[in-house]
C-alpha positions in Angstrom: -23.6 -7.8 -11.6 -24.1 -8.2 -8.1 -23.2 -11.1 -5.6 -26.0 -11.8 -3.2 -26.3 -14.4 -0.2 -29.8 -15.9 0.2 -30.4 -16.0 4.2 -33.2 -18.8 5.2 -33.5 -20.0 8.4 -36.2 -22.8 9.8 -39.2 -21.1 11.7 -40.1 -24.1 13.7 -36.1 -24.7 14.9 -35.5 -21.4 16.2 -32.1 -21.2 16.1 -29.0 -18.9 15.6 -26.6 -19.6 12.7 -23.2 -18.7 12.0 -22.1 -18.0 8.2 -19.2 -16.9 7.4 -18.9 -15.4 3.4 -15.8 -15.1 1.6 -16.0 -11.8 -0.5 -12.8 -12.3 -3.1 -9.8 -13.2 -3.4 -7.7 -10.5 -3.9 -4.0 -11.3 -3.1 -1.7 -13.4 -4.8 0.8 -14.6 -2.8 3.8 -17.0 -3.0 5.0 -19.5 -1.3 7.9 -20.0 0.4 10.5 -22.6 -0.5 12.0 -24.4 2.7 15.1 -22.8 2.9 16.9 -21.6 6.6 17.3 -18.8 7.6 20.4 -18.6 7.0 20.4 -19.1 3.4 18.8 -16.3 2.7 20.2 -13.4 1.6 21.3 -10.3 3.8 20.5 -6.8 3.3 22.6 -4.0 4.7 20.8 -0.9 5.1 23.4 2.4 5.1 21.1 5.4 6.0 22.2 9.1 7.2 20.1 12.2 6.0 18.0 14.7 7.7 14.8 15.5 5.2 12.6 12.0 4.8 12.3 10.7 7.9 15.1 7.8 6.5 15.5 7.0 10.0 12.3 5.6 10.1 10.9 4.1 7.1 14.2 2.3 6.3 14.0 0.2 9.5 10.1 -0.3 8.2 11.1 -1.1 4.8 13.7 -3.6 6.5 11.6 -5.2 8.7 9.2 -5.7 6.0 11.9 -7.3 3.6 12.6 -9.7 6.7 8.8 -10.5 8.0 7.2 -11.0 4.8 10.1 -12.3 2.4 12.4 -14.1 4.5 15.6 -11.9 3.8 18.0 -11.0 6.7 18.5 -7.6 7.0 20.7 -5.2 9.0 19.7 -1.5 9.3 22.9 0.6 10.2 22.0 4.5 10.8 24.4 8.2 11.4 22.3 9.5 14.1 24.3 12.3 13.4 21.7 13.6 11.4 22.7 16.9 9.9 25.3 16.2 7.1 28.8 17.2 8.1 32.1 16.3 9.7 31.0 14.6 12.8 29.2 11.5 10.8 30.1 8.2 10.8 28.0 5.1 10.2 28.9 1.9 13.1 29.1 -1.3 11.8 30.1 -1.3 8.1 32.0 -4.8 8.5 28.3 -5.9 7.9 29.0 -5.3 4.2 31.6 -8.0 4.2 28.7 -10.5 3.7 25.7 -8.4 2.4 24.1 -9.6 -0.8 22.5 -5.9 -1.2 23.3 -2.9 -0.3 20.7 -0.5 0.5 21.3 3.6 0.9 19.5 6.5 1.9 22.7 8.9 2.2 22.4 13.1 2.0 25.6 15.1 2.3 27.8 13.1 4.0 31.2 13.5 5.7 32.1 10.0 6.6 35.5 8.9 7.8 38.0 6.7 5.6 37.0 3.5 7.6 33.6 3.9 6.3 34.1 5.2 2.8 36.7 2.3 2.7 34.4 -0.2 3.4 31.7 1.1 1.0 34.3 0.9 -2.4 35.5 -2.7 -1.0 31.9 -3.9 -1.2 31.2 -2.2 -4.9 34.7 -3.2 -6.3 33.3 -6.8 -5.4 30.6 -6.7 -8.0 27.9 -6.7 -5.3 24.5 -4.8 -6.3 23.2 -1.5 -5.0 19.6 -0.1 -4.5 19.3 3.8 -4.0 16.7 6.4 -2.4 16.4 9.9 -3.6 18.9 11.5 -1.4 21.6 9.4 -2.2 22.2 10.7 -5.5 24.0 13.7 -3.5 25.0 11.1 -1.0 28.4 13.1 0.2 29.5 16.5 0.6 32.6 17.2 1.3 34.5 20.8 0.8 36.3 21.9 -2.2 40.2 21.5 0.1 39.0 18.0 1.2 41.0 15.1 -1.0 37.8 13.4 -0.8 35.7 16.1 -2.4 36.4 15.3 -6.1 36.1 11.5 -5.9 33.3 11.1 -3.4 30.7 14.1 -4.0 30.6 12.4 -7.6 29.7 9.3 -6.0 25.7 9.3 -7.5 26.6 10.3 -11.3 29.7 7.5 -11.0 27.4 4.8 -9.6 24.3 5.7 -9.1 23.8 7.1 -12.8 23.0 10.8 -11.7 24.3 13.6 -9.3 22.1 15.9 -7.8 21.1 19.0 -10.0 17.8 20.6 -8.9 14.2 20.2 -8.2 10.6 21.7 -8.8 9.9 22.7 -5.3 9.1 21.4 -1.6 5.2 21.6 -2.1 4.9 20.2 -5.4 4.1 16.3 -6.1 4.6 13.8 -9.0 2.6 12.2 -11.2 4.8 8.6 -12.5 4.4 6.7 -15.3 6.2 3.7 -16.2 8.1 3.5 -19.4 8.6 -0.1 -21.2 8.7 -3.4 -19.7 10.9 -4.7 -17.1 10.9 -7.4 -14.3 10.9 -4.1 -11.6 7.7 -3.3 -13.3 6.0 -6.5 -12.3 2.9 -5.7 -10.7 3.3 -1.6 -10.6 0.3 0.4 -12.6 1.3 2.2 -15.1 0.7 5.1 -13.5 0.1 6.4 -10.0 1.3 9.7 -7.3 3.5 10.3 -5.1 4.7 13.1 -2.9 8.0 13.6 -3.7 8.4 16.4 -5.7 10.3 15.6 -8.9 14.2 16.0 -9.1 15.6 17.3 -12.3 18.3 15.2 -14.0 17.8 15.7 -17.7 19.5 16.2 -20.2 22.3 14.2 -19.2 21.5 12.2 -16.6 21.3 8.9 -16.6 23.6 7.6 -18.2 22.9 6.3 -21.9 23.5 2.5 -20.9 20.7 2.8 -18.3 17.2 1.9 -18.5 14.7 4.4 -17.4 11.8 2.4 -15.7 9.7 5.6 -14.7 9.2 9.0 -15.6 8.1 11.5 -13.4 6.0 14.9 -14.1 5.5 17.6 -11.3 2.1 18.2 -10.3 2.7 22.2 -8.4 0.7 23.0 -5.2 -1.9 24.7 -7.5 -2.2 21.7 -9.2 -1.2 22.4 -12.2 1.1 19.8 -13.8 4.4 20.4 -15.7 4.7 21.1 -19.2 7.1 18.5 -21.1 10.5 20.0 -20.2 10.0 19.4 -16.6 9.6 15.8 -17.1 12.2 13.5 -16.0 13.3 9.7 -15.1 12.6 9.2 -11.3 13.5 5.4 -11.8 15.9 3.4 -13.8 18.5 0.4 -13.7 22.7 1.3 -14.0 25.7 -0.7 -13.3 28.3 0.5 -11.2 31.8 0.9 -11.8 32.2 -2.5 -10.3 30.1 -4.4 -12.5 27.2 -4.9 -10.0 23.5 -4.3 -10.4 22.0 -0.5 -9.4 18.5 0.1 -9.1 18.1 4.2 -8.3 14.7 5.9 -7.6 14.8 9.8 -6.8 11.6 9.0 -5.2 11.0 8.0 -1.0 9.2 10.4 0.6 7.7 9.3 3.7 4.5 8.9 2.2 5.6 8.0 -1.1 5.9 4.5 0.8 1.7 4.4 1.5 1.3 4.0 -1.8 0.8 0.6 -2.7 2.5 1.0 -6.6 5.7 2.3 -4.9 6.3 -0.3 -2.4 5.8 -2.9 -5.0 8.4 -0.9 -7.4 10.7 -1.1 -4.2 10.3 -4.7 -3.0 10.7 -6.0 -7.4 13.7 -3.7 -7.3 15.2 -5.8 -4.7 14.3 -8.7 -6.0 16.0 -7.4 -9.3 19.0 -6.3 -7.5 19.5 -9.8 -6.2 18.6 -11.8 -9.5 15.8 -13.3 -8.4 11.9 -13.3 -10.1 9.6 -10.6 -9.0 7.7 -11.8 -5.4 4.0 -13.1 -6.3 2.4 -11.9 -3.5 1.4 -8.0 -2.4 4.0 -5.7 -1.2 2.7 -5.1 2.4 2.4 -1.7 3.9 4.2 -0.6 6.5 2.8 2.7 8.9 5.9 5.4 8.7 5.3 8.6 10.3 4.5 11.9 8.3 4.7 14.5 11.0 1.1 14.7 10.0 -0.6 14.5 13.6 -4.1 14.0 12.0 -2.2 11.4 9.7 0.2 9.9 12.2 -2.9 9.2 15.4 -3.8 6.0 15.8 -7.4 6.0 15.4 -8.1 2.6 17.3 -10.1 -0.4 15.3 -12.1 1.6 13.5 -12.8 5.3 12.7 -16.8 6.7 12.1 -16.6 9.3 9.4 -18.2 10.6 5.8 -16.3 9.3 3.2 -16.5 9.2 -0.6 -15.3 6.0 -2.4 -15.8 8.0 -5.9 -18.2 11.1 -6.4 -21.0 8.7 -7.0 -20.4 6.8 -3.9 -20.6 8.8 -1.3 -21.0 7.1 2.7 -22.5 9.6 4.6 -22.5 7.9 7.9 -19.2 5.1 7.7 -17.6 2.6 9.6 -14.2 2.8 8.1 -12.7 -0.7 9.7 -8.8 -1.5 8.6 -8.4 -5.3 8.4 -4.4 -5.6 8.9 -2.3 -3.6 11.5 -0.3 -1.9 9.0 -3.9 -0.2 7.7 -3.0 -0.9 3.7 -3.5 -4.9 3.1 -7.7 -4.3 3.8 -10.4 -1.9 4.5 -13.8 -1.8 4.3 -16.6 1.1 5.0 -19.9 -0.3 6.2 -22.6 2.3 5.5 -24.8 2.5 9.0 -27.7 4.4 7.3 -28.0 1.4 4.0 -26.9 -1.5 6.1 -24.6 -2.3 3.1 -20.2 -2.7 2.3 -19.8 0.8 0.3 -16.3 -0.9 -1.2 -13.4 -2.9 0.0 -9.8 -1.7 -1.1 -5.9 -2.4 -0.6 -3.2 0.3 -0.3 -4.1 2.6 2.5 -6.6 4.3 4.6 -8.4 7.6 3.7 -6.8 11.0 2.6 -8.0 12.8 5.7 -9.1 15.5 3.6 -11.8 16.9 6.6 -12.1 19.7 8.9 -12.4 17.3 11.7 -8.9 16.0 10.3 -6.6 18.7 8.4 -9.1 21.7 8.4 -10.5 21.3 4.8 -14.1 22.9 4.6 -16.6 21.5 2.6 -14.8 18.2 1.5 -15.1 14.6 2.2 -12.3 12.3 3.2 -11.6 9.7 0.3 -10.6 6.7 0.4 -6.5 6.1 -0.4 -5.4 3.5 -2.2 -6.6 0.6 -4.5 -10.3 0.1 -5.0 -10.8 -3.4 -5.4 -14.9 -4.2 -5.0 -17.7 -1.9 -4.3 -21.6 -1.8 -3.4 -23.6 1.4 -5.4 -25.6 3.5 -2.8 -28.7 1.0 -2.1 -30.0 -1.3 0.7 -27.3 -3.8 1.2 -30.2 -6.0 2.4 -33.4 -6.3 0.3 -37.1 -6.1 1.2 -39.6 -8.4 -0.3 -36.3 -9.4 -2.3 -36.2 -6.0 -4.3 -33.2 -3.6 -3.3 -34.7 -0.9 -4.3 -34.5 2.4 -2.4 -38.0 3.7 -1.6 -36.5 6.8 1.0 -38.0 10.3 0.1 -34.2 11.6 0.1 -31.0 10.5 -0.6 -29.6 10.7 2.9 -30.6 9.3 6.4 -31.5 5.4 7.7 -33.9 3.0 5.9 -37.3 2.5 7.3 -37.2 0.6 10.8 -39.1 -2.1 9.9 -36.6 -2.6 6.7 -33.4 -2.5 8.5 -32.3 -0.5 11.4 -28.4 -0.1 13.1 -27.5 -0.4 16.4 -24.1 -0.1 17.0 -21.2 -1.8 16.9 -19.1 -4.3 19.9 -15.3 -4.7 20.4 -13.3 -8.0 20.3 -9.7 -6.9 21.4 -9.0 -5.2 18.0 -12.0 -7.3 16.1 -15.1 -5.0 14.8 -18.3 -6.7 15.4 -21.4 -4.9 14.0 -25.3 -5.1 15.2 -28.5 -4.2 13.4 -31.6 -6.0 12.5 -33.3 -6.7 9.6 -36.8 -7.0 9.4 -37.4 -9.2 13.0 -33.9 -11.2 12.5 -31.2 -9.9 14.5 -27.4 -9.9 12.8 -24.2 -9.5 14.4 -21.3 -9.2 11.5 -17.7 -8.9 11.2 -15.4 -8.3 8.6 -12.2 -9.7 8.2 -9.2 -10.8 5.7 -9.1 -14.4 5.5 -5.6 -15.6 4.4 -3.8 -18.9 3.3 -0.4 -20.3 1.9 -1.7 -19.3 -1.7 -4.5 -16.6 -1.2 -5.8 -13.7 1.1 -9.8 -13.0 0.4 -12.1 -10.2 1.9 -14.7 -12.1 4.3 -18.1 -11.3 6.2 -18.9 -13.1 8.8 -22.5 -13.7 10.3 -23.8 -14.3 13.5 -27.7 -14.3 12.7 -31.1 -14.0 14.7 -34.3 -16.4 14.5 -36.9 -15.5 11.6 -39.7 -16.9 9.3 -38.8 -15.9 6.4 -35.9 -15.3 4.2 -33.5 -12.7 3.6 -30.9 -11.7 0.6 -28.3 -9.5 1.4 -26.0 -7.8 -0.9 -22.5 -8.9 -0.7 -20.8 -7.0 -3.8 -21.1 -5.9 -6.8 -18.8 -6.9 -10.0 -18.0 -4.1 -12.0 -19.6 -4.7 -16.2 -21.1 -7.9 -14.4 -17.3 -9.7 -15.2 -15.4 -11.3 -12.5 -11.6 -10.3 -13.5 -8.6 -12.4 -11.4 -6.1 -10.1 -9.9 -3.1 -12.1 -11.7 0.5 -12.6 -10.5 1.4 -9.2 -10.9 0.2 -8.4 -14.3 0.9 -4.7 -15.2 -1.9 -2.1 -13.8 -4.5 -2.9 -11.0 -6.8 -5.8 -11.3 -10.7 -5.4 -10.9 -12.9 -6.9 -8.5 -12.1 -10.8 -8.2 -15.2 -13.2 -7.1 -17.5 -15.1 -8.6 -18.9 -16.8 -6.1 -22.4 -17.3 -4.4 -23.7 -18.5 -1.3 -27.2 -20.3 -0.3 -28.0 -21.0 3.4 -29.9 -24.2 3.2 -32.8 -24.9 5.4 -30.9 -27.9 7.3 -27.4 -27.7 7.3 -24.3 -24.9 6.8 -23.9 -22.7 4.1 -23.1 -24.4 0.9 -20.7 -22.3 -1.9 -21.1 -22.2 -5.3 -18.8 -21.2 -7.7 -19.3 -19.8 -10.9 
């Protein structure tokens, strides 16, 4: 079913309109209760290794945690970033009044202030959440006193040690196992880059609950037979009674995908007792090493790109509607004058040889797909949308519809083309609000005498389907609205 906007303006008052068109609404978020600051509960992050960029996405996952849910947060780091007997972690008296403890530890030699500190705060009862790493969190030598008690540290709390794993260019394919308040929100199954660490048979621990499992997909993409696969996620209590939530995944790009960040923001939620968040986990940008990955590409970024195989953009506009490039991006298709799809969760794969050296691919699109247009006219002719080019490829006839290019706003994209005689300048944006976020075109049009119908989406089985509060899996394409610009007045909206 598709959403279209009916466009008529009065030949004898020649004058130039502004609509504005709310696509969907897409994002269920909370809202806040009035609590200070000071209330709210602080997180201590405790990070030291030297393979996933820790040093970085922690502070991003931090500043997240404290932007966009109100927690405090302290982020305490060993820039001593090889593992050995010159670390040691500043400012551990933080744990003295953190609610949750957060670790990203590999091989460690920390002194006894430090490892002193750390047992206080987990013989108090007080709840842990763990990245990959930290299930070998220390390493000290065989003569050390410390060796036997502390390089046991992730089987004793954490609810496995570290044991082996399927290699450095291998992936993982997840799927989540049962229900559980972590799961809120999370599809039951997505990717990620880190490859998979092996903990089976005996890891965890029989009392734990295993939240995700975790197959590894091998460079040559050929995924792992049953023996290989193994829990990447799962609940545990500590040895002093407090709450554990360990994932062997975090990769650096583990944390663009949309499913993962919302596994880590309900884990902390979890950790702290509290109901899953009812609102998006945002993304945050952490750097890959990736130079093609890690550029910033300005505002917008003109490219191919395929949103599946059957809609392909040959000529796109790929526009990012939030800083962080993962809460909302459109393509607009400059040869169809139409939206090819809006979507949540990242960017595009970069798969290109103008990007990564790939021959004879597209970029994709990377991340959620939430709405989409098929490959037509986004704007009709003698109200029909059908495509009357000789090929499949190339710019609808002039007098149809014809691009001109495209103006900057600071960081705002504002497009130009014509249709017919009428002149339009558009720009997308995400239109948020205490309750709701929603996808939104807005319309700057020309003079005309007659009227036009433009194509704003189209609903997938013709069945408007809410995105709820974080039921399990992805939700469709939310909107059911249309809109009708009246002959005397502004745009009226009609929902349905």
């Amino acid at each position: 079913m598709s959403i279209s906007y009916n466009l008529h303006n009065d030949s004898l008052k020649q004058t130039k309109r502004t609509v504005t068109c709310l696509l969907a609404i897409l994002l269920t978020l909370s809202t806040f209760a009035s609590i200070s600051h000071a209330q709210q509960p602080h997180i201590v992050f405790v990070v030291g290794e030297n393979e996933y960029r820790s040093e970085v996405t922690m502070p991003a996952l931090a500043k997240v945690l404290a932007d966009h849910y109100g927690f405090r947060t302290t982020v305490l780091i060993d820039y001593v970033i090889q593992g050995g007997a010159g670390n040691s972690i500043n400012g551990l008296e933080a744990l003295e009044t953190a609610d949750l403890l957060v670790l990203y530890l590999r091989f460690r030699q920390l002194p006894d202030d430090n490892l002193e500190m750390l047992q206080k705060y987990i013989d108090r009862g007080a709840p842990i959440l763990a990245f990959r790493t930290t299930t070998h969190a220390f390493n000290y030598r065989n003569s050390d006193q410390r060796a036997e008690f502390w390089n046991s540290f992730g089987a004793r709390e954490l609810g496995a040690p570290w044991i082996r794993h399927y290699g450095h260019g291998a992936s993982t394919d997840a799927t989540t196992i049962g229900e559980h308040p972590i799961l809120q929100g999370v599809s039951p199954e997505f990717h990620v880059r880190s490859w998979t660490y092996h903990v089976r048979p005996n890891y965890p621990p029989e009392d734990a609950q295993i939240l995700v499992h975790g197959r590894p997909v091998f460079p040559d993409k050929r995924r792992g037979d049953e023996k290989t696969v193994n829990p990447i996620a799962w609940t545990h209590t500590h040895t002093g009674g407090g709450r554990v939530f360990t994932t062997t995944m975090g990769h650096p790009e583990d944390f663009n995908v949309v499913d993962f960040r919302r596994l880590v923001v309900n884990g902390v939620y979890w950790c702290l007792d509290r109901d899953a968040p009812q609102r998006y986990a945002p993304g945050w940008r952490a750097k890959t090493g990736q130079r093609w990955r890690d550029m910033d590409y300005g505002p917008f970024l003109s490219t191919a790109v395929a949103v599946h195989p059957k809609n392909l953009t040959y000529k796109g506009i790929i526009i990012p509607l939030t800083p962080d490039h993962t809460g909302g991006t459109v393509v607009f298709d400059t040869d169809l004058l139409r939206y090819s799809a809006g979507w949540i969760g990242g960017l595009i794969d970069y798969a290109d040889v103008a990007y990564n050296g790939w021959h004879q691919s597209f970029p994709s699109i990377e991340g959620e797909l939430l709405w989409e247009n098929k490959v037509g006219p986004g704007w009709a002719k003698n109200d029909s949308f059908e495509d009357t080019r000789s090929v499949p490829f190339g710019p609808l006839p002039k007098d149809w519809a014809h691009w001109k290019g495209l103006y900057l706003h600071k960081n705002r994209v504002i497009l130009s083309y014509t249709v017919g005689t009428r002149s339009v300048l558009e720009s997308p944006t995400l239109e948020s609000g205490d309750k709701a976020s929603a996808f939104s075109r807005t319309f700057h049009l020309g003079p005309s005498t007659s009227s036009t119908l433009v194509r704003v989406a189209t609903i997938p089985d013709g069945k408007p389907s809410a995105l709820p509060k974080f039921s399990r899996g992805t939700g469709g394409c939310t909107m059911s609205t249309k809109y009708r610009t009246r002959r005397t007045g502004q745009p009226t909206r009609r929902s349905g």
